[in-house]
C-alpha positions in Angstrom: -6.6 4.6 -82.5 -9.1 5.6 -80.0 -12.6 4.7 -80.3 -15.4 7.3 -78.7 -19.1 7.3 -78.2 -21.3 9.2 -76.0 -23.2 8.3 -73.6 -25.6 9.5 -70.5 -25.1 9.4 -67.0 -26.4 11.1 -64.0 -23.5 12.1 -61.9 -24.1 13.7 -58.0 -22.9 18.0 -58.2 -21.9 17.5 -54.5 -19.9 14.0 -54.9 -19.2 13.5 -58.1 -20.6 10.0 -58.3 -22.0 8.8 -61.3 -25.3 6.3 -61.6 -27.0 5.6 -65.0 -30.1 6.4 -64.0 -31.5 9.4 -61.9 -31.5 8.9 -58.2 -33.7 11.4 -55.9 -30.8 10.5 -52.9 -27.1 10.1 -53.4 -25.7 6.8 -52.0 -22.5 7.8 -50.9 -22.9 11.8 -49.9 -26.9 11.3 -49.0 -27.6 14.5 -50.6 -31.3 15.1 -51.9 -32.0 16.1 -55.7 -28.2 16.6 -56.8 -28.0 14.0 -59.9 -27.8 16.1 -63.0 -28.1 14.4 -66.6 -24.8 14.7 -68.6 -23.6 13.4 -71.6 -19.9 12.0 -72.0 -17.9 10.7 -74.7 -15.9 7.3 -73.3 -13.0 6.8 -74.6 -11.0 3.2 -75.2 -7.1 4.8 -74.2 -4.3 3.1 -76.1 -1.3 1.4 -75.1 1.1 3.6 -73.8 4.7 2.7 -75.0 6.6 5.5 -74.2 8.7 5.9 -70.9 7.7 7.5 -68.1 8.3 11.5 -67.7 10.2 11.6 -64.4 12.5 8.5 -63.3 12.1 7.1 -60.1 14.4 9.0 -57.3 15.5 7.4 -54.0 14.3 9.2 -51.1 17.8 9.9 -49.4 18.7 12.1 -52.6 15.9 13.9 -52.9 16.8 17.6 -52.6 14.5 20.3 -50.8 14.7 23.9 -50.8 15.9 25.8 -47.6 12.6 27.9 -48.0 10.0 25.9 -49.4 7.3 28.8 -47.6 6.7 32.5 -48.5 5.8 33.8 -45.3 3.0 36.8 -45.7 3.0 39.9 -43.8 -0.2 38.8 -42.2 0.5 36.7 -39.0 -2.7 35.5 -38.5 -2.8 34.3 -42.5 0.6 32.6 -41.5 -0.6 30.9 -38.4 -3.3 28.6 -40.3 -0.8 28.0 -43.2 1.6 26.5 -40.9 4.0 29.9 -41.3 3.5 30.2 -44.9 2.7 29.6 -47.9 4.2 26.6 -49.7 5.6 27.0 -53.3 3.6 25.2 -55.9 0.4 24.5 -53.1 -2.9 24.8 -54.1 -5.0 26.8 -51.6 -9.1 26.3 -51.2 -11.3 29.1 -49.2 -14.5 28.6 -48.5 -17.2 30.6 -46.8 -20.4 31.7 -46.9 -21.6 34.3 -49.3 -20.4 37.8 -48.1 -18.1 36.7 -45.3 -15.1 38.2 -46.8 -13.4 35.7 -48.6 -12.7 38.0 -52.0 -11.7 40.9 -49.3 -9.3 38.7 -47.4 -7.6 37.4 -50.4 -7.4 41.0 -52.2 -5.6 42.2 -49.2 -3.5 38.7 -49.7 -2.6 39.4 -53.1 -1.5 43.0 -51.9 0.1 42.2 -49.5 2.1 39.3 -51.4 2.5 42.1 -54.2 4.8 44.2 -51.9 6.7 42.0 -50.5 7.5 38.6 -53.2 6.5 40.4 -56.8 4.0 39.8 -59.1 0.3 38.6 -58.1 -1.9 37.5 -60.3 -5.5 38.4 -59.4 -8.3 36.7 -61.6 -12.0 37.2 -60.9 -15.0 35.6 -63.1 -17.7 36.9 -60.8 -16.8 40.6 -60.9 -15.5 43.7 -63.1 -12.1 45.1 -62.6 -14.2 48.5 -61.4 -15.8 46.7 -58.8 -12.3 44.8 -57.4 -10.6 48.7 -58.0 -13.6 50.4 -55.8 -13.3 47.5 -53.3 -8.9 48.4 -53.4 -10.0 52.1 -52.9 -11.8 51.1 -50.0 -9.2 49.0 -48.8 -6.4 51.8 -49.4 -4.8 49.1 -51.6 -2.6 50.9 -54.4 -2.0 47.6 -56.4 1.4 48.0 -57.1 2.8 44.5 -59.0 -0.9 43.9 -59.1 -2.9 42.7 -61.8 -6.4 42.1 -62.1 -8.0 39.9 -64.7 -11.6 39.1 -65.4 -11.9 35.8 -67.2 -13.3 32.7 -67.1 -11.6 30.5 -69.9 -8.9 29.1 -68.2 -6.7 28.0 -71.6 -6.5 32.0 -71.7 -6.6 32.7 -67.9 -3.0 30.2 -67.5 -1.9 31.9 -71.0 -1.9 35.2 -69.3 -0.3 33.9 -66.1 2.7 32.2 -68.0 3.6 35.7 -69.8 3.7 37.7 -66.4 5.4 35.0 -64.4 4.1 35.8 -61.1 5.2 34.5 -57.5 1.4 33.5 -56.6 -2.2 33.6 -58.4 -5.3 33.9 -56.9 -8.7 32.5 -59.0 -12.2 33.6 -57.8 -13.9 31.4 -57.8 -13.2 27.9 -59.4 -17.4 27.4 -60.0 -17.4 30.0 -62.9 -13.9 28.9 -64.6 -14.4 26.5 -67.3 -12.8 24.8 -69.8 -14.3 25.1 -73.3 -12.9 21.8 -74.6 -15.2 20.4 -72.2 -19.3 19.7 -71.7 -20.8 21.4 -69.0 -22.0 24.5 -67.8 -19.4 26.1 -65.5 -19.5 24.9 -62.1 -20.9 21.6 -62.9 -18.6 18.7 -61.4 -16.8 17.7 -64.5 -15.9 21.8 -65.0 -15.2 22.3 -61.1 -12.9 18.7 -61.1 -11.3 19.7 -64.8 -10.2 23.0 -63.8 -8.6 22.2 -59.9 -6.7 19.5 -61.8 -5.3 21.2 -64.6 -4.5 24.3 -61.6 -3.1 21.7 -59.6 -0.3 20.3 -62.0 0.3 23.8 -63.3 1.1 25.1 -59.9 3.3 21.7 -59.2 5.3 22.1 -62.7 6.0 26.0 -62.0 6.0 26.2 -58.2 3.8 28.8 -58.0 1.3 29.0 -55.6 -2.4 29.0 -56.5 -5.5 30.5 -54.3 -9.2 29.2 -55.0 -12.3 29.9 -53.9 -15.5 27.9 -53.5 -18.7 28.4 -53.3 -20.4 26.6 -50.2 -23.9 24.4 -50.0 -26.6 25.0 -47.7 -24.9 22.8 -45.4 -22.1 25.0 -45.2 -19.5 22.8 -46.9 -17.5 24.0 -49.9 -19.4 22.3 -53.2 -18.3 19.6 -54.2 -16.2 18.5 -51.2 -14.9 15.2 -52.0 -13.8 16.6 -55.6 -12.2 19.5 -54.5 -10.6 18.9 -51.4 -8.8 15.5 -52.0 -7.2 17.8 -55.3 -6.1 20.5 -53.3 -3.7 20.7 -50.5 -4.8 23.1 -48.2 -8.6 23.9 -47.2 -9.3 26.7 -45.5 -12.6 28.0 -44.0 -13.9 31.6 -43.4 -16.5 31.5 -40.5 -18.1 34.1 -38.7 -21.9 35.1 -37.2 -23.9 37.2 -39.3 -23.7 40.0 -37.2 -21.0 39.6 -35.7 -17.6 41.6 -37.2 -15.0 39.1 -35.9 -13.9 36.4 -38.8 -12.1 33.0 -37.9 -10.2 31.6 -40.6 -10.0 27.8 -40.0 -7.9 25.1 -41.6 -9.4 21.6 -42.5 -6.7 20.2 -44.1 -3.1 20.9 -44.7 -0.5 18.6 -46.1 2.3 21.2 -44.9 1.3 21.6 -41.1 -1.4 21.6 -38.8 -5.1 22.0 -39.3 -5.6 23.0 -35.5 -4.9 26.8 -36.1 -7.4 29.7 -36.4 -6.5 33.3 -37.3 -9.0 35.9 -36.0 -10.3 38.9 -37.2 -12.1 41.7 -37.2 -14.1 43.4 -40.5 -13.8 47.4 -40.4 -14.2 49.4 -42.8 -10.6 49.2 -44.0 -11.1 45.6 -44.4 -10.0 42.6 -42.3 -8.0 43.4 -39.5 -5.8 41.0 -37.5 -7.2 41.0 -33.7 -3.7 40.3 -31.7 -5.8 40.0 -28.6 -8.2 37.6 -29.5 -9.1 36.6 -25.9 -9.5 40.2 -24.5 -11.4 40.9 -27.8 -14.2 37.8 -26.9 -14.5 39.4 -23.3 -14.3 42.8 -24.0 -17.8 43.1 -23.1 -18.5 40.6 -20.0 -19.9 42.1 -17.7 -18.9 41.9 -13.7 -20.5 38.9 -11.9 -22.8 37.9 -14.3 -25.3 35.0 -14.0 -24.6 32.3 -16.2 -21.7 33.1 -17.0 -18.1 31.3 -17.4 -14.6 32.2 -18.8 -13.4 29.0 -20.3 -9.4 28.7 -21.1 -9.8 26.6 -24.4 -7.3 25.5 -27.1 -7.1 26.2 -31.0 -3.8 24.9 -32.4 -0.9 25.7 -30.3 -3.1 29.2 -29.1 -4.8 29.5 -25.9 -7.9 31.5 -26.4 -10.3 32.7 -23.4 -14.1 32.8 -24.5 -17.1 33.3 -22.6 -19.6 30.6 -22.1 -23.2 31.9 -21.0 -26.3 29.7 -20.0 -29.5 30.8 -19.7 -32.6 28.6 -18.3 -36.2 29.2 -18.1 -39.1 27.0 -17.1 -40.5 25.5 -20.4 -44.3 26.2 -21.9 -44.6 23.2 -23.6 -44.6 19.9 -22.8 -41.0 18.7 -24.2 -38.0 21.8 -22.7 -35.6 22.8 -25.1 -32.2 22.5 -25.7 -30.1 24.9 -27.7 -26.6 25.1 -28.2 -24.7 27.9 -30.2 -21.1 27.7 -30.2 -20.6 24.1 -28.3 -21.1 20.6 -29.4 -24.8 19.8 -29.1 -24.2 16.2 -27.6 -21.6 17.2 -24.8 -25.1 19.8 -24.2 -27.2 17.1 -23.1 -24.4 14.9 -21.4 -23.4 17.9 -19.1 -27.4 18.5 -18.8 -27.8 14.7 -17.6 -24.8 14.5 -15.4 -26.0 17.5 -13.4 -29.4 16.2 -13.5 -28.2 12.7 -12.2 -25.5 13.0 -10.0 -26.1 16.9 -8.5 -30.4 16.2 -8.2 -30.7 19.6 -10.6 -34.3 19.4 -11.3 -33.8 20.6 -14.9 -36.6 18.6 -17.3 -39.1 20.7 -17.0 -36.6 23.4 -18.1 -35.4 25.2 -21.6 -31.8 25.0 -21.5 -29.8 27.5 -24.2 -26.0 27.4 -23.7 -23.9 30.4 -26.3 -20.3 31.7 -26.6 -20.0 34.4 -27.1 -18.0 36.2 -30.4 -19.1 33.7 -32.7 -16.1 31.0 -31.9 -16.7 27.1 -31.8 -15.8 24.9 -29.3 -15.1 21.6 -30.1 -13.1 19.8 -27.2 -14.3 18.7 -24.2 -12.2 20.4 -21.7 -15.6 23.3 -22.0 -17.4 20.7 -20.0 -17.3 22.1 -17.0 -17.9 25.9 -17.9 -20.8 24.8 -19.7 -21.8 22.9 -16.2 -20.9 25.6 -14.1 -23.0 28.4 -16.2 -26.3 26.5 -16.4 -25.7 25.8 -12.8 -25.1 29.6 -12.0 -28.2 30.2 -14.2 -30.9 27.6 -12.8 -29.9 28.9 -8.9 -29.3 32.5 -9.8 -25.5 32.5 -8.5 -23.2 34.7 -9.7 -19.8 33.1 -10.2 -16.6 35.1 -9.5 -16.0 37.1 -12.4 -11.9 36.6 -11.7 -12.9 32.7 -12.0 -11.7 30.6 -14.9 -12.4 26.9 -15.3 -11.8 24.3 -17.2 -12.1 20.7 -17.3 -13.7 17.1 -18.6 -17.2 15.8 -17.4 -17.4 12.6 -16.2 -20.7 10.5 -17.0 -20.0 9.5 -13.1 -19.4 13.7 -12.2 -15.8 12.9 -12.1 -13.6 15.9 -13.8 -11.2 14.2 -15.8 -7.9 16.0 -17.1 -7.3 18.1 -20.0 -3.9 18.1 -21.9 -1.8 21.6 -21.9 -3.1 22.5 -18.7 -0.3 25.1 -18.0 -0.6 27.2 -21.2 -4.5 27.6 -20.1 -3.6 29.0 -16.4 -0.4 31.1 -18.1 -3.5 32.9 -20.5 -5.9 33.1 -17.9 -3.1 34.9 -15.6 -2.7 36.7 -18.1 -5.6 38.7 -18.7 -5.9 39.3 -15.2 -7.8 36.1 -13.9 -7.0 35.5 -9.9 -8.4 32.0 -9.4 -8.7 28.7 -12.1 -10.5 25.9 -11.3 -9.1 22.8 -12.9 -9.3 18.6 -12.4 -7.5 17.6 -9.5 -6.6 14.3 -11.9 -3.8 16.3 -13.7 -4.6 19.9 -12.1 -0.6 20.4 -11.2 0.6 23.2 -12.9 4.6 23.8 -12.3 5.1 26.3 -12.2 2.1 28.1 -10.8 2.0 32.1 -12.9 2.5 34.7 -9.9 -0.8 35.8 -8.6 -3.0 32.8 -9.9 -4.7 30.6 -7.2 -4.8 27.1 -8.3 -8.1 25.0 -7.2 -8.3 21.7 -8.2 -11.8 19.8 -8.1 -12.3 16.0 -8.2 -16.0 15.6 -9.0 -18.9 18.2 -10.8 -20.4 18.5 -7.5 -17.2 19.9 -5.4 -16.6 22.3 -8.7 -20.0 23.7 -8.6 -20.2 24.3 -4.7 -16.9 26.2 -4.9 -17.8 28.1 -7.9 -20.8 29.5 -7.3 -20.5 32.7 -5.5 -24.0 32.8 -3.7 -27.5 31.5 -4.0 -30.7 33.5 -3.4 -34.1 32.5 -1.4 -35.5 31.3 -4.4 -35.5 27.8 -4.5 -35.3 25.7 -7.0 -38.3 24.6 -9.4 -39.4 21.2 -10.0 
C-alpha cells in the first residue's frame, strides 16, 4: 500500500523549483517574488512488479512512416516547422498579449480543416461567439471545425477521442486544469500536469497538439523550463507594437531547424504571408538617406535585406547614450569603440541610437559593418549610395573579418536591384558574381567607410 501525507512547500511559478521555506529570489531562474505556498500530498510508490509496456526495439528495425509531416497550406507556417508539422508533436506559441497568436492558429486550424480533416479547436479564455465573430472576420467558414470552450481537460481529451481529429489546438495551457489536482489553474503543478498528460496523449495517438502560453514581463513564455523541455517545438510570435508585420520564430525544434522565421503582415483579413519580406522592410527607404544602410542578413536558410539606420546627436548630459533597437546591444558599443579607436571618430560626447527598421532582430555579427557604416554616415552627414549593400564582421583591430553564405547575400541583394556590395576582402569571392552586381571587397573598417560614404559636408566634426 501507499502511504500519503501532506505537506507545504514553496515552489518558483516561473521554474518550478521547490524550497521549504519562502524565498524573495529564486536560486536557479533569479526571478523576484515568484515562490507561491502549496500544499502536496507525498506519496511512498510501491514496488513495481509488472513488465515493462513496450519491449526494447533495436534501432536498425525500427520502422518510420514515409510522411511523418502534414505540410499546411501556409508556407511561411511550414518554413519554421521544418516543412511541417510532425504527427504526434506537441507545438508551444508564445507571444505577447494581442500579437496574434489565437488569430494565427484559427487560420491554422482552418486551414488544416480543409485540407487533413477534423480540427479540434479548444479555447478556455473565450466564448464560441467571440472565436465565430473573429472567423467572420477572418472569412473562415469552419467547415470540419469545431470549437470547444472548456477548461477540464479529463472532458476536453474525452471530447477529442469521440471526434478523432487529425490535429488539436488548446488555448491556452494556463487556464486548463486538472481537477484531480491542487492548484488554481495556471499554477506550475496545473501548467506541468496538463503539457504532460497532452504530451503522452499526442505520442499514443499521433495526433498533433497546439498550445499556447502566456508570456512574463520578460517576454519568455511562463514557466520556461517546465514547458519547453515537455514540448517539442517552441515557437515565438514577435512583432513591434505598432508595427503590422509579425515574425514567427522557432526556439527549439526536435524535427528541424530553429533558424527559420516566417513573416507577416496583420490586415484586416488576418495574418497574411509577406512573400517579399525584404522588399516589404524597404519598401519605404528613402533615396540617399543619412544614416542609413541595407544590410544582407541571414535567418535560417533565407536571405533577408533590412535597413539599418543611425542617428547621433551631441549629448546634454554628462554620460551620451546608447540605444539599440533591433541589434545586439554589446556588438553597439564594440562597433562604437572600434570607430572611436582605430578611425579617431570623436563620438563620447555623443548619443548614439542605432534601429532596424520593420521590427526584425539581428542577431549575427555579419551587421557589423552596416551598423559602422550608418553611425558613420550619420556623425559626418554622408549620404551613402542608396544602391549600396554591405555586410561584414568588425574586427576589435578594424579588420573586417568573413561572414559564411556570402553568395546567397550578393544573389538577394542583386536581386532587389542593388548595383554595388561591399563585403570582407578575407572571404569576399563570390563565384559566380550575379550579372550587374559590382563586387568591392574591404580589408579594414577604415577602407570600408572611406569607400562608402558618398560625400561629406563643411561641417566638421565635433569634439
Amino acid at each position: 500500500m501507499e502511504k500519503s501525507r501532506a505537506r507545504t512547500v514553496f515552489v518558483c511559478q516561473q521554474c518550478g523549483r521547490e524550497e521549504l521555506k519562502w524565498l524573495g529570489r529564486c536560486p536557479a531562474c533569479q526571478e523576484w517574488n515568484s515562490f507561491v505556498e502549496m500544499t502536496v500530498a507525498a506519496t511512498t510508490p510501491t514496488i513495481r512488479s509488472s513488465g515493462p509496456l513496450s519491449p526494447p526495439q533495436e534501432l536498425s528495425a525500427v520502422e518510420i512512416d514515409a510522411e511523418e509531416r502534414s505540410p499546411i497550406p501556409l508556407l511561411e507556417f511550414n518554413r519554421v516547422l521544418g516543412g511541417g508539422v510532425v504527427h504526434g508533436s506537441l507545438v508551444l506559441m508564445g507571444g505577447e498579449p494581442g500579437i496574434g497568436k489565437s488569430t494565427l492558429l484559427l487560420q491554422v486550424a482552418a486551414v488544416a480543416a480543409a485540407t487533413h480533416g477534423r480540427v479540434v479547436y479548444v479555447t478556455g479564455e473565450e466564448t464560441l461567439r467571440q472565436i465565430k465573430l473573429r472567423a467572420q472576420r477572418l472569412g473562415i467558414e469552419g467547415n470540419d471545425l469545431f470549437l470547444l470552450s472548456e477548461t477540464d481537460l479529463n472532458v476536453i481529451l474525452e471530447h477529442v477521442e469521440q471526434l478523432q481529429p487529425g490535429l488539436v489546438i488548446i488555448d491556452s495551457i494556463q487556464t486548463a486544469c486538472l481537477p484531480e489536482l491542487e492548484g488554481a489553474p495556471g499554477s506550475i503543478n496545473q501548467v506541468r500536469q496538463c503539457t504532460l498528460r497532452l504530451m503522452q496523449w499526442a505520442k499514443s495517438g499521433g495526433v498533433p497538439v497546439f498550445i499556447t502560453g502566456h508570456v512574463t514581463k520578460e517576454g519568455a513564455i511562463a514557466g520556461p523550463r517546465v514547458l519547453e523541455h515537455i514540448v517539442d517545438v517552441v515557437l515565438y510570435l514577435e512583432g513591434e507594437q505598432f508595427s503590422a508585420y509579425r515574425l514567427l520564430r522557432c526556439v527549439k525544434n526536435r524535427y528541424g531547424s530553429t533558424n527559420e522565421i516566417g513573416v507577416f503582415e496583420m490586415k484586416e483579413k488576418g495574418l497574411l504571408e509577406v512573400e517579399n519580406p525584404s522588399n516589404a522592410f524597404l519598401s519605404q527607404r528613402g533615396s540617399e538617406a543619412i544614416g542609413s544602410v541595407v544590410v544582407p542578413v541571414l535567418e535560417g536558410s533565407r536571405p533577408l535585406l533590412v535597413e539599418i539606420q543611425a542617428l547621433t546627436n551631441p549629448t546634454s548630459f554628462g554620460l551620451p547614450r546608447r540605444t539599440a533597437n533591433g541589434v545586439d546591444f554589446n556588438r553597439l558599443l564594440l562597433v562604437t569603440a572600434v570607430l572611436t579607436r582605430r578611425l579617431g571618430f570623436k563620438l563620447g560626447n555623443q548619443d548614439i541610437m542605432v534601429n532596424v527598421t520593420g521590427g526584425l532582430r539581428i542577431g549575427e555579427p555579419a551587421a557589423d559593418l552596416g551598423i559602422a557604416l550608418a553611425v558613420a554616415s550619420s556623425f559626418r552627414d554622408a549620404g551613402i549610395d542608396p544602391h549600396l549593400a554591405a555586410v561584414g564582421e568588425v574586427g576589435l583591430s578594424g579588420e573586417l573579418r568573413a561572414v559564411p553564405q556570402l553568395e546567397r547575400r550578393v544573389s538577394e541583394a542583386a536581386r532587389l536591384g542593388f548595383k554595388r556590395c561591399l563585403v570582407p576582402k578575407a572571404g569576399g569571392k563570390v563565384s559566380p558574381a550575379p550579372k550587374g552586381v559590382d563586387i568591392i571587397p574591404a580589408s579594414s573598417l577604415r577602407e570600408a567607410v572611406s569607400t562608402g560614404l558618398m560625400k561629406r559636408t563643411t561641417r566638421e566634426e565635433k569634439s
